[in-house]
Rosetta silent file (secondary structure, phi, psi, omega in degrees, C-alpha in Angstrom):
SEQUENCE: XXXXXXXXXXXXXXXXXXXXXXXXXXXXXXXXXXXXXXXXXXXXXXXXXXXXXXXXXXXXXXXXXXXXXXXXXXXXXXXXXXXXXXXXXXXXXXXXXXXXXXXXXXXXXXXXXXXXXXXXXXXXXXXXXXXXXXXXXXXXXXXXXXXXXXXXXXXXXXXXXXXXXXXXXXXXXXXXXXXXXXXXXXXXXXXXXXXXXXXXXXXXXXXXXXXXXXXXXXXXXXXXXXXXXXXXXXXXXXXXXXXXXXXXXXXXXXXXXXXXXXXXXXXXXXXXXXXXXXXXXXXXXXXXX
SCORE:     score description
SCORE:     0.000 S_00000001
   1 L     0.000  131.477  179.956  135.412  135.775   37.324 S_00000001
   2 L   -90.357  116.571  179.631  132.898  135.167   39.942 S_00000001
   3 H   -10.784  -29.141  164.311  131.654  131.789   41.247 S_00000001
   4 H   -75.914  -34.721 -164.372  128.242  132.435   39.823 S_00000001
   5 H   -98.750  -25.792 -176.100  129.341  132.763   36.049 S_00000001
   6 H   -57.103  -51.731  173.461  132.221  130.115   36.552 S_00000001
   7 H   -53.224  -49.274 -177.180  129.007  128.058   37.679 S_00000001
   8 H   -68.162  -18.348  176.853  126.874  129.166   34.975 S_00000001
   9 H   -86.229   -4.774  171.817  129.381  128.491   32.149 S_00000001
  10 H   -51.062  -76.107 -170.358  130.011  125.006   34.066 S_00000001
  11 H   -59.370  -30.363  179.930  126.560  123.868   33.485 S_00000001
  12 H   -75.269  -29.109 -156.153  126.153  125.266   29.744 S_00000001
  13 H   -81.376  -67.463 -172.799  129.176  123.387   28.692 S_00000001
  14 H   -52.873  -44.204  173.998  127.835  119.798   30.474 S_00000001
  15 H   -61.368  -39.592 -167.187  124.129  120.676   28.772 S_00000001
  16 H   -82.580   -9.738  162.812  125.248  121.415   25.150 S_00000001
  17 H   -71.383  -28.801 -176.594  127.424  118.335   25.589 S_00000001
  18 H   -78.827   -6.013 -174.627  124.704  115.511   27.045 S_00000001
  19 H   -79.088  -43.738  173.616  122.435  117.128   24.111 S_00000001
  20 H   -86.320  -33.925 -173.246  124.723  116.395   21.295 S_00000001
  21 H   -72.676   41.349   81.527  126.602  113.541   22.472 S_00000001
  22 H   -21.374  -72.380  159.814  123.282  112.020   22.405 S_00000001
  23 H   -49.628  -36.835 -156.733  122.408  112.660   18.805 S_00000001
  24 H   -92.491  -35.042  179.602  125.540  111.442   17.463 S_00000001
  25 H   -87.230    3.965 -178.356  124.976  108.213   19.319 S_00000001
  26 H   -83.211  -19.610  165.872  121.870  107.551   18.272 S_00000001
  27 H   -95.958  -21.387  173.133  123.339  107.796   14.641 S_00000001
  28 H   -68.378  -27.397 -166.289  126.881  106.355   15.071 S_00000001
  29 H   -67.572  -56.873 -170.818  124.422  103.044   17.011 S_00000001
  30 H   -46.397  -73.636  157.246  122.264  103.014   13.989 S_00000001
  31 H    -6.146  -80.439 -172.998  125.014  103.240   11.626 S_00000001
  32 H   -63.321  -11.754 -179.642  126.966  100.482   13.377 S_00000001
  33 H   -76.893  -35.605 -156.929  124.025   98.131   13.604 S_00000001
  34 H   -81.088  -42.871 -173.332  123.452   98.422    9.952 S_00000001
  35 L   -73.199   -1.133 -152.924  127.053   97.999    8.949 S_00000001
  36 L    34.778   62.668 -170.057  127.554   95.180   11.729 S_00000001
  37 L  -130.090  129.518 -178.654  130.837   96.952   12.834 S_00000001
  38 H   -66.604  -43.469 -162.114  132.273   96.946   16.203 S_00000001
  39 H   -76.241  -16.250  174.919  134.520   99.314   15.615 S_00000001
  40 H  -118.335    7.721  149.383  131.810  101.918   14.938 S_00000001
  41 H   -76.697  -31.818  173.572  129.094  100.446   17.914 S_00000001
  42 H   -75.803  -55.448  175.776  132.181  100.965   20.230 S_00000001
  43 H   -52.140  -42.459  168.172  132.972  104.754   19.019 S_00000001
  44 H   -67.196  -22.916  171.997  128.634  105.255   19.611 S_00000001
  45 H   -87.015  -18.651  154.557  128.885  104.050   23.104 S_00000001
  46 H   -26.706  -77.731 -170.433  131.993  106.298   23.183 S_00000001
  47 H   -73.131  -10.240 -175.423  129.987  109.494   22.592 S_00000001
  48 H   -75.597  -34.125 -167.751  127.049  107.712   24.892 S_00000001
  49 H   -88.706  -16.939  158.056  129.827  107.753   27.854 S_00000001
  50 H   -58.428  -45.406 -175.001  130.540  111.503   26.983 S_00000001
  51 H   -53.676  -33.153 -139.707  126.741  112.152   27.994 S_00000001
  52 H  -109.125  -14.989  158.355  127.122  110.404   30.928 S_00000001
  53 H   -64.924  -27.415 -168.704  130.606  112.230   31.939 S_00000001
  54 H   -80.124  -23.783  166.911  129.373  115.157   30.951 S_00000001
  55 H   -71.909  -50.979  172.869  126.215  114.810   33.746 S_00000001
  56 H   -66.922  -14.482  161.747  128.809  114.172   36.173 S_00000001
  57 H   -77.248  -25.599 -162.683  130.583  117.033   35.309 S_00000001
  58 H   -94.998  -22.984  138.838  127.735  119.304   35.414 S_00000001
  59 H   -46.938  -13.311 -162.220  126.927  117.646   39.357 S_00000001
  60 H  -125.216   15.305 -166.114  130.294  118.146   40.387 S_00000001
  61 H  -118.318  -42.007  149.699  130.469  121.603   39.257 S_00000001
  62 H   -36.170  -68.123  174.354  127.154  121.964   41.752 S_00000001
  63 L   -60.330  -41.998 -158.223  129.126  120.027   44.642 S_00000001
  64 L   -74.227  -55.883 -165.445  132.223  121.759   44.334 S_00000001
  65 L   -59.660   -5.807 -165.783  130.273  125.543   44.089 S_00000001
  66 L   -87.790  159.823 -159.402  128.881  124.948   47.629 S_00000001
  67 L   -86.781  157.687  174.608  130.391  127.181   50.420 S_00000001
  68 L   -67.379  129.980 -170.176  132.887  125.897   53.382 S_00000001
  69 L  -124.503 -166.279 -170.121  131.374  124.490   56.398 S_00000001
  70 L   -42.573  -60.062 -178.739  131.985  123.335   59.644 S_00000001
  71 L   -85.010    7.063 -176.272  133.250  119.554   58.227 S_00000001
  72 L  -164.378   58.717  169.854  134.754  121.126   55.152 S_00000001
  73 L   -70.802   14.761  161.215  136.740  124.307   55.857 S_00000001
  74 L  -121.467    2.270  153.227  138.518  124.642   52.914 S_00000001
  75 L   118.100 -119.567 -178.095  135.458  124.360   51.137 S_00000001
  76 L  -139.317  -25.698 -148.504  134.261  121.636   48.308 S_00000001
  77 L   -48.171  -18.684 -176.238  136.365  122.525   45.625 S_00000001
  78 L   -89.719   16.981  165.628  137.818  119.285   45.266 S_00000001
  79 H   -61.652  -49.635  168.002  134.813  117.701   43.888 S_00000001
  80 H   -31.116  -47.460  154.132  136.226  118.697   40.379 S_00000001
  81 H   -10.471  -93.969 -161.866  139.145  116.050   41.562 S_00000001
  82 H   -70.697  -10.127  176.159  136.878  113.321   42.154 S_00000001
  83 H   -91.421  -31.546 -172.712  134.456  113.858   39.422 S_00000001
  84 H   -82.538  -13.930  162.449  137.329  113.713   36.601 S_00000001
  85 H   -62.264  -37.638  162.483  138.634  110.105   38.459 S_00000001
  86 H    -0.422  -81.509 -144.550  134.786  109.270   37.392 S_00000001
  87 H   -86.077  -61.648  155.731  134.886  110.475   34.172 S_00000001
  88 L   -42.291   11.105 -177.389  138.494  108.209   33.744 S_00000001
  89 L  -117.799  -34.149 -139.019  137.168  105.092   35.098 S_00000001
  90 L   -96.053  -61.265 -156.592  133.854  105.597   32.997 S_00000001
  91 H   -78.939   18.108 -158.592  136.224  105.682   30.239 S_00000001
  92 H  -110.796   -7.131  144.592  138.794  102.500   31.066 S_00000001
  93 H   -71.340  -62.628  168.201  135.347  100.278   31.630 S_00000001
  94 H   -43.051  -46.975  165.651  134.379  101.236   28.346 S_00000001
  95 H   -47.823  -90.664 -175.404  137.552  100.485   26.713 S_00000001
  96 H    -8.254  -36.371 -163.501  137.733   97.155   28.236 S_00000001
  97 H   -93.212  -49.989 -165.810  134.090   95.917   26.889 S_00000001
  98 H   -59.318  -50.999 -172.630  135.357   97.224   23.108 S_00000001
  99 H   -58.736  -55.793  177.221  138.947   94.942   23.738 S_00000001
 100 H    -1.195  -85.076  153.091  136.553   92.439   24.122 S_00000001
 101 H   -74.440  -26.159  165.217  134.347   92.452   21.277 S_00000001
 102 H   -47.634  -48.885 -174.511  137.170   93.068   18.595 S_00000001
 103 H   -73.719  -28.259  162.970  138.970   90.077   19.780 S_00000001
 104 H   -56.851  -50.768  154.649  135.662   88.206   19.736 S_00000001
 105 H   -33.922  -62.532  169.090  135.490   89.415   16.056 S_00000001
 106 H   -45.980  -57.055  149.058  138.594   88.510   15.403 S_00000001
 107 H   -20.272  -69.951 -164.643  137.720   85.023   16.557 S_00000001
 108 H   -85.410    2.880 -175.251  134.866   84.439   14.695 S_00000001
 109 L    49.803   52.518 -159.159  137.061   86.150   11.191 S_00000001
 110 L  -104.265  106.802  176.606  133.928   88.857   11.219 S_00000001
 111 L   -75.129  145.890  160.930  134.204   91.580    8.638 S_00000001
 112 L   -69.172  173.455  146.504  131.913   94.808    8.731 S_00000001
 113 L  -150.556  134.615 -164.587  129.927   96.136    5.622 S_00000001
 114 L  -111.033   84.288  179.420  130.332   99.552    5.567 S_00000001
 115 L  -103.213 -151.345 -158.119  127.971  101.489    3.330 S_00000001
 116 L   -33.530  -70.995 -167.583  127.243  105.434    2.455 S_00000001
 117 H   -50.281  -51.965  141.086  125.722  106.147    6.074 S_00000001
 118 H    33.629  -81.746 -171.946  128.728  105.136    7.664 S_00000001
 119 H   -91.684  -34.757  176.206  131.018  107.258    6.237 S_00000001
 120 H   -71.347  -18.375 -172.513  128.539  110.419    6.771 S_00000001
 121 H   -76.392  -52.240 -177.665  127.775  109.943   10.459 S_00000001
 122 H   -54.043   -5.914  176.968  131.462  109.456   10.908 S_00000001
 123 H   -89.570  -47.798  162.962  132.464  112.745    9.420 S_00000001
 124 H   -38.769  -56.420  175.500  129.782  114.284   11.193 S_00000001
 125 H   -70.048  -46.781  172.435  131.019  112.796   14.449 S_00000001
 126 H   -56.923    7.456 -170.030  134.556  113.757   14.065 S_00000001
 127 H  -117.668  -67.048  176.515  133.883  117.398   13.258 S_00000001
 128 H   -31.554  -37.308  173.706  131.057  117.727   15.767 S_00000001
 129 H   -44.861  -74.710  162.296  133.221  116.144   18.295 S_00000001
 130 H   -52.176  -64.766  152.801  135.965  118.564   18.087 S_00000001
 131 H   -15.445  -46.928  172.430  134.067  121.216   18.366 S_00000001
 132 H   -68.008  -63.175 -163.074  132.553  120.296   21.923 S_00000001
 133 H   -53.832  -29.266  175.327  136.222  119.430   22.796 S_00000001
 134 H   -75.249  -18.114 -174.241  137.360  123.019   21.616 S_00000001
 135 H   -81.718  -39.004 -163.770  134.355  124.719   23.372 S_00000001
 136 H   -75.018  -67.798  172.559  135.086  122.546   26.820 S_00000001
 137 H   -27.098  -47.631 -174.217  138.847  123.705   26.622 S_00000001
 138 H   -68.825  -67.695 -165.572  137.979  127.537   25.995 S_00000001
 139 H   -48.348  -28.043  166.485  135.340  127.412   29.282 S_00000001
 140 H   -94.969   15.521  133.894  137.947  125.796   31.097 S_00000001
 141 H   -62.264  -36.681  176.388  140.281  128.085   30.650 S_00000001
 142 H   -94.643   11.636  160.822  138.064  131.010   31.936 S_00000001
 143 L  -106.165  -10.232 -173.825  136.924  128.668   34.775 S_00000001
 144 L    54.717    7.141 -179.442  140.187  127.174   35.331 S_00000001
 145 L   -69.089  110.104 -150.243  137.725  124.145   36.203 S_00000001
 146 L   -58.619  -30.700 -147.217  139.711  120.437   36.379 S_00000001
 147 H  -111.160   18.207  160.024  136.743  118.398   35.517 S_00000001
 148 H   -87.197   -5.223 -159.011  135.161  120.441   32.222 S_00000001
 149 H  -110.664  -28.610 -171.160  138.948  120.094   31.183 S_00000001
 150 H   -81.836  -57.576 -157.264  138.874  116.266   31.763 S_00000001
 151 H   -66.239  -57.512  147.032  135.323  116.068   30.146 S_00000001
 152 H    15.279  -74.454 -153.721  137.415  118.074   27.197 S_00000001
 153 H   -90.116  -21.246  173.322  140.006  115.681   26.738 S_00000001
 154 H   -65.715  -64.354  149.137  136.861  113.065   26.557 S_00000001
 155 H    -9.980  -77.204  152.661  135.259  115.013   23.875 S_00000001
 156 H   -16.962  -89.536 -162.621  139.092  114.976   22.138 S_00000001
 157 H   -54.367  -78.281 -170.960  139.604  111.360   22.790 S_00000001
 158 H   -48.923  -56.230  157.658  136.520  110.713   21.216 S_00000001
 159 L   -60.860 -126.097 -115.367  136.924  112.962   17.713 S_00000001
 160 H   -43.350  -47.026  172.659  140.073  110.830   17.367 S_00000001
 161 H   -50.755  -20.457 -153.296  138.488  107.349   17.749 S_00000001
 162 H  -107.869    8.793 -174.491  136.200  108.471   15.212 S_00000001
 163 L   -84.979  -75.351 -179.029  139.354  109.593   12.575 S_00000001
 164 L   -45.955   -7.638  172.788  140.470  106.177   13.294 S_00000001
 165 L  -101.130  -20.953  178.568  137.225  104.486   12.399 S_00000001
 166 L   -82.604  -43.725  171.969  137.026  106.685    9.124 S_00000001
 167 H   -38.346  -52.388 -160.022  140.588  105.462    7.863 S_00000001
 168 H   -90.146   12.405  133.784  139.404  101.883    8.757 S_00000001
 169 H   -37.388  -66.330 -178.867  136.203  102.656    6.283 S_00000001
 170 L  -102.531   35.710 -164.913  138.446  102.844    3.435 S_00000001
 171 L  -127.124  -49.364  175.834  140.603  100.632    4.346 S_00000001
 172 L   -25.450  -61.503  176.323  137.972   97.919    4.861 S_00000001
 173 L   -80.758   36.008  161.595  137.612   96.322    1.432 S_00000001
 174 L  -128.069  -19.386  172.753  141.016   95.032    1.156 S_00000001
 175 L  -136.935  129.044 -171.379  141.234   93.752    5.016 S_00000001
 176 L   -66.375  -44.099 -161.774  138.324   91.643    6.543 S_00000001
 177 L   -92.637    7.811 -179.914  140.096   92.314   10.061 S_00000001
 178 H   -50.980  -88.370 -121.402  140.654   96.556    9.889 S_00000001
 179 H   -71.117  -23.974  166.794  137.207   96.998   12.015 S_00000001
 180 H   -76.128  -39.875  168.864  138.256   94.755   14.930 S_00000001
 181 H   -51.183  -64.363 -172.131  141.509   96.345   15.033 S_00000001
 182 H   -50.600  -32.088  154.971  140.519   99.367   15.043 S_00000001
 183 H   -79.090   19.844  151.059  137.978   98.888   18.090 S_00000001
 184 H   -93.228  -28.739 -158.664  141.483   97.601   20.269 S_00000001
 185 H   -80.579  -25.655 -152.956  143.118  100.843   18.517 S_00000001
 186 H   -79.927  -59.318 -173.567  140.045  102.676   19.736 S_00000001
 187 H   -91.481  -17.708  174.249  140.086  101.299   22.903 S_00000001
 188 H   -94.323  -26.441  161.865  144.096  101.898   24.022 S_00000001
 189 H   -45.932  -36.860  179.674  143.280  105.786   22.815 S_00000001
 190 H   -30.897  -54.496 -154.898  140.781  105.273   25.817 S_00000001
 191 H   -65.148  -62.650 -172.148  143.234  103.614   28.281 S_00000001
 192 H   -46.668  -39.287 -168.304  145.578  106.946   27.322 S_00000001
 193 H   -74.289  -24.352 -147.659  143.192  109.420   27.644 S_00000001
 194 H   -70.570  -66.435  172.410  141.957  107.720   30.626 S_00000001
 195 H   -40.978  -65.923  172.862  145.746  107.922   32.255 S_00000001
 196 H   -38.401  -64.655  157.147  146.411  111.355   31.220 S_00000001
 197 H   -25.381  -72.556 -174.562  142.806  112.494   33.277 S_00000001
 198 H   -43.055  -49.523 -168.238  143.863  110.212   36.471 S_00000001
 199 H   -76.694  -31.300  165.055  147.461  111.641   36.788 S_00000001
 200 H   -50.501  -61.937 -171.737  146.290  115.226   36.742 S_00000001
 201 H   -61.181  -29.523 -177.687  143.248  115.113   39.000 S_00000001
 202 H   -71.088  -55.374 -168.895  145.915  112.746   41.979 S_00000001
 203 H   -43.434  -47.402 -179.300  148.392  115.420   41.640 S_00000001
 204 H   -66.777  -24.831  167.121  146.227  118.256   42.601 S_00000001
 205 H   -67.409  -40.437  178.718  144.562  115.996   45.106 S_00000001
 206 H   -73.900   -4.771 -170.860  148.050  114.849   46.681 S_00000001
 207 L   105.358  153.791  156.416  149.452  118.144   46.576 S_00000001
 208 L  -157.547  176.095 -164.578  152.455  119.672   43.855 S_00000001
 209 L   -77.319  132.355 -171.143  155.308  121.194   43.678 S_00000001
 210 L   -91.025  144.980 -170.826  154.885  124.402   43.087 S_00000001
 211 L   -37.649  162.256  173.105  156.693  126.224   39.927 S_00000001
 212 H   -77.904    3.166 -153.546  159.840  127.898   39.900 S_00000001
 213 H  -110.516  -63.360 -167.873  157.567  131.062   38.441 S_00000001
 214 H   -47.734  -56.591 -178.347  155.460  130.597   41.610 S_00000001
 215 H   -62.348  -51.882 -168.456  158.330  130.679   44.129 S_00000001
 216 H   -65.036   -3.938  165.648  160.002  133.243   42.427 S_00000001
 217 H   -72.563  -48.089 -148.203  156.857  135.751   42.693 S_00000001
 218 H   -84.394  -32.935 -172.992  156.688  134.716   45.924 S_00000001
 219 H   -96.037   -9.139  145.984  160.000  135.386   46.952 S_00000001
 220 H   -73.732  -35.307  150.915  160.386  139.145   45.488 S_00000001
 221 H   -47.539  -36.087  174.453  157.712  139.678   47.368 S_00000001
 222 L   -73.489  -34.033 -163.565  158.752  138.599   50.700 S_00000001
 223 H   -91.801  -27.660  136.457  162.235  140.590   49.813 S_00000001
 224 H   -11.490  -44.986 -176.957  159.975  143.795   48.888 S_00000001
 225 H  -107.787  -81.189 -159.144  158.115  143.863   51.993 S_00000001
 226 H   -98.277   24.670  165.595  160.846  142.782   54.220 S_00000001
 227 L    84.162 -160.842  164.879  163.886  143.209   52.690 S_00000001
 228 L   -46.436  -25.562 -142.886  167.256  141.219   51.862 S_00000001
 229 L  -100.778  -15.497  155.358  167.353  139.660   54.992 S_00000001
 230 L   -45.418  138.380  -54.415  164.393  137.343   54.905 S_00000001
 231 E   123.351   33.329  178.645  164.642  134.011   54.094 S_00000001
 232 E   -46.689  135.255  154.978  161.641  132.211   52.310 S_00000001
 233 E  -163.761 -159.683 -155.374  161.609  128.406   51.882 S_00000001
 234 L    45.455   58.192 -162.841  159.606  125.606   52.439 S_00000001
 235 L   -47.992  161.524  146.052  156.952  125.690   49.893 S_00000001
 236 L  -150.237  163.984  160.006  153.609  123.938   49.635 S_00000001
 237 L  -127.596 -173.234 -159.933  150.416  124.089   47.658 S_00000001
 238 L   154.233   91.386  163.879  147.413  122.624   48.107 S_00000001
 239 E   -50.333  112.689 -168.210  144.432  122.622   45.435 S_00000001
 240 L  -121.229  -16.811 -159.203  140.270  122.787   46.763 S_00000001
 241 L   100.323  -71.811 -160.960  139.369  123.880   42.922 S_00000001
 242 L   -99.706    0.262 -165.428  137.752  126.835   43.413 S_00000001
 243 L  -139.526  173.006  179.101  140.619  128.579   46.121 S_00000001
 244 E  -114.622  154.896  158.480  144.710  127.724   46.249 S_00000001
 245 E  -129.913  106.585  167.264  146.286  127.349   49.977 S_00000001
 246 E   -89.867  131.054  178.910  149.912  128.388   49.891 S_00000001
 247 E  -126.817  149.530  164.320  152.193  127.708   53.080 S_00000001
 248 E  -162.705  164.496 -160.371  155.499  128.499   53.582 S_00000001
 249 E   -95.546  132.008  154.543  158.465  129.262   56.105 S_00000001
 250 E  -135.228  142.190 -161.524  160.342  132.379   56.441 S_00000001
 251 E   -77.415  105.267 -171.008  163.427  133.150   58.294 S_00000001
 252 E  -116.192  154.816  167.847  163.394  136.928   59.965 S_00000001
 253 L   -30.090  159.508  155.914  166.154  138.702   62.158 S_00000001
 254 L  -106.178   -3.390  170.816  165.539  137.519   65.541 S_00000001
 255 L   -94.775   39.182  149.707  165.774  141.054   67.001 S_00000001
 256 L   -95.632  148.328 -150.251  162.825  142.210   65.394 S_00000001
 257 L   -66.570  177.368  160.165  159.794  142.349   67.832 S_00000001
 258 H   -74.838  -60.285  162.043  156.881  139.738   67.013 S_00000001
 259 H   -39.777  -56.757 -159.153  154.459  142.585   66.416 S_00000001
 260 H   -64.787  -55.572 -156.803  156.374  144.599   63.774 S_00000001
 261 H   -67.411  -38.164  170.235  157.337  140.641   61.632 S_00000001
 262 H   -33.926  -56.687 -165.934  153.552  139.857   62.187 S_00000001
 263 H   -69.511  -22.731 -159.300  152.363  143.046   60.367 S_00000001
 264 H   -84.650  -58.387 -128.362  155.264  142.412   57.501 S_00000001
 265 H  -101.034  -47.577  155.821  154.154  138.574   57.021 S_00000001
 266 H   -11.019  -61.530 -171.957  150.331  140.146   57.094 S_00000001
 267 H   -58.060  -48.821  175.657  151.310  142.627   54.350 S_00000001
 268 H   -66.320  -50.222  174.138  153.051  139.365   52.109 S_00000001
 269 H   -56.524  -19.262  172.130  149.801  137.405   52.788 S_00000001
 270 H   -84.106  -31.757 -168.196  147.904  140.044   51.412 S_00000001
 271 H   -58.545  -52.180 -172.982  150.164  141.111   48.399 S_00000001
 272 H   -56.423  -38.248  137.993  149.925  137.594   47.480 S_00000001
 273 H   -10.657  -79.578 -153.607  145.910  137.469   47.637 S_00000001
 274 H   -73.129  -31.252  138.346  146.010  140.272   45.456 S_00000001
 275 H   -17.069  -83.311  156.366  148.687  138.765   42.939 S_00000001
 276 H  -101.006   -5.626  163.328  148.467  135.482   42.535 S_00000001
 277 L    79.190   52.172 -153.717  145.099  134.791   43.548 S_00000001
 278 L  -173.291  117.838  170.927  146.610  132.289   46.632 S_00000001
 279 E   -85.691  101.342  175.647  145.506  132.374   50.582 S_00000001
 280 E   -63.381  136.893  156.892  149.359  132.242   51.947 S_00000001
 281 E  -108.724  129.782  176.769  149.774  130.783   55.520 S_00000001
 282 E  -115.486  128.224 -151.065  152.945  131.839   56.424 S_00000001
 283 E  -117.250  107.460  158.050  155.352  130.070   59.666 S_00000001
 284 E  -124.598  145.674 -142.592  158.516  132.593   60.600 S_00000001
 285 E  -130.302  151.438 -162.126  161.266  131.438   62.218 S_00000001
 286 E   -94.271  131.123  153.837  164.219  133.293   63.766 S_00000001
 287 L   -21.224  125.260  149.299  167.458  134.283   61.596 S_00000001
 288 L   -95.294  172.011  173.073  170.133  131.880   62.701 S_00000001
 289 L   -91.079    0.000    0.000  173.428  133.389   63.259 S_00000001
């Protein structure tokens, strides 16, 4: 797939999200204003914080597409990175203000009243909901892009909150305190999804280990082009987003000339291009005996 369509399906997926996650909060706010319920004014600022991840996804999908310069030779790509710690920060502020107001509700012994409208925006939001989150999962799969995948799991994260606010609907007339709970229950899905986001996007920034499926491509290859006697090890990876950088060591006879193991380690950097999609740097080091 080519950088132009990965971009253009970037950008549709962040518009049809800031379009709907709009609508829905303008009816989950209404809704919760009418019903006085925290637990459903926290799930509308929810989908309001989707809008505003989802604009950062669709900038960072911009930053990222730009080409490697002088001060950024390996390109941009890790703008995906830094836009889904955003999009996890965005949500673990939100959470925080929601912990907040439950336990202020709780405080004060402050019941909702829940009527009709309520229950329809909330079905509505939970269906709609899912839906974005299944369409941001299929484009990031054909874009392989981290921070449509994060904005995803937001999407996700969100259609759950809003399960848990329909349960605590009917739940409602027999306990005055379901609707505060349910915005702390609301707000630790947050914290998770939040966590889940963070630890992906450091790993790829910090580096990872790369699979045993990965080495082991990598290493029939090396024994392909240059036979038993080779020696791969020392792995690395290194993530930009839109390109991979693989490095590794390999051990060759030492009485083969420097030309001829150049063109063989040439040959593996290419196979592997053409493979695995991965610009190899390769280091080789003399057999010991």
């Amino acid at each position: 797939m080519s950088d132009n369509t990965k971009l253009h399906f970037g950008y549709r997926e962040g518009v049809v999200s800031v379009v709907l996650n709009f609508l829905l909060f303008v009816l989950k706010y209404y809704a919760g204003i009418v019903s006085a319920s925290v637990a459903l004014t926290a799930d509308a600022w929810h989908t309001l914080s989707d809008s505003l991840t989802s604009v950062v996804v669709i900038v960072s999908i911009r930053l990222s597409s730009r080409k490697p310069d002088k001060a950024h030779p390996f390109g941009h790509g890790r703008w995906e990175q830094i836009s889904a710690l955003i999009i996890a920060m965005l949500l673990v502020l939100a959470g925080i203000e929601f912990v907040k107001d439950a336990v202020s509700k709780l405080q004060e012994q402050e019941a909702a009243h829940f009527g009709w409208l309520a229950y329809v925006v909330t079905v509505v939001s939970i269906v709609c909901k899912e839906g974005l989150a299944q369409y941001a999962f299929y484009i990031a799969r054909l874009t392989g892009n981290v921070s449509v995948k994060a904005d995803g799991w937001h999407h996700r994260s969100d259609a759950l909150s809003s399960a848990v606010v329909l349960a605590g609907l009917f739940l409602s007339c027999y306990f005055w305190w379901i609707d505060a709970a349910l915005g702390i229950v609301v707000s630790l899905m947050l914290f998770y999804a939040a966590y889940g986001i963070i630890r992906e996007a450091v790993n790829k920034i910090l580096g990872e280990e790369p699979s045993e499926e990965i080495v082991f491509e990598v290493k029939e290859i090396v024994r392909v082009v240059m036979g038993e006697q080779a020696y791969p090890h020392h792995f690395h990876i290194h993530n930009y987003g839109d390109h991979t950088e693989f490095t590794f060591h390999v051990k060759v006879p030492g009485e083969e000339t420097v030309r001829t193991t150049h063109a063989k380690v040439t040959l593996i950097e290419q196979e592997i291009k053409v493979k695995m999609n991965m610009d190899a740097t390769i280091h080789m080091e003399p057999l010991e005996v």
